[in-house]
N, C-alpha and C positions, 0 to 999 in steps of 0.2 A: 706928623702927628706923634707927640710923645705917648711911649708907652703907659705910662700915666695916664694920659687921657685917655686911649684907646681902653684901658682896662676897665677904666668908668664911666666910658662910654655904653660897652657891652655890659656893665652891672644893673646899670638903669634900663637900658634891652630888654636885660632880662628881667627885668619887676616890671616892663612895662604894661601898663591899663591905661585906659582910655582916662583917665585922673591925670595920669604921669605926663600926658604927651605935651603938657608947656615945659615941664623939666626936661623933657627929653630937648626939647626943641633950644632951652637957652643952653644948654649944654652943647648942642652942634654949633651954635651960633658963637658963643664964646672962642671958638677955633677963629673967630673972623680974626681976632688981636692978633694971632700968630701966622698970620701973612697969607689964609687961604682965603680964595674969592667967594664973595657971598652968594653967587648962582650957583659955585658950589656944592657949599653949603647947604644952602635947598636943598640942590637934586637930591646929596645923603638923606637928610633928614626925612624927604619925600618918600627915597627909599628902604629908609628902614621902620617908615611909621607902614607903608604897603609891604611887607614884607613879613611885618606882626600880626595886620589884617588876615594876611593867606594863611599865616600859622595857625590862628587860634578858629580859622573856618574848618 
């Protein structure tokens, strides 16, 4: 993962609301072009959309 994308990954992290989570989502997804696997992908995405959840409870 380029630092790039990790940074803008965590930007949108951090704005995220329940609005955001398709952005968030084609934003993990977009990682597929650069050679990582799509189950993944998931897992991240799984894990940081539950992860947001615990924070804002």
């Amino acid at each position: 993962m380029t630092m790039r994308r990790l940074r803008r990954l965590l930007i949108h992290l951090e704005q995220f609301t329940m609005n955001k989570t398709p952005h968030l989502y084609e934003e993990v997804m977009s990682m597929e072009v650069e050679g990582f696997d799509d189950d993944l992908l998931c897992s991240v995405f799984d894990y940081l959309v539950g992860r947001e959840s615990k924070a804002k409870a």
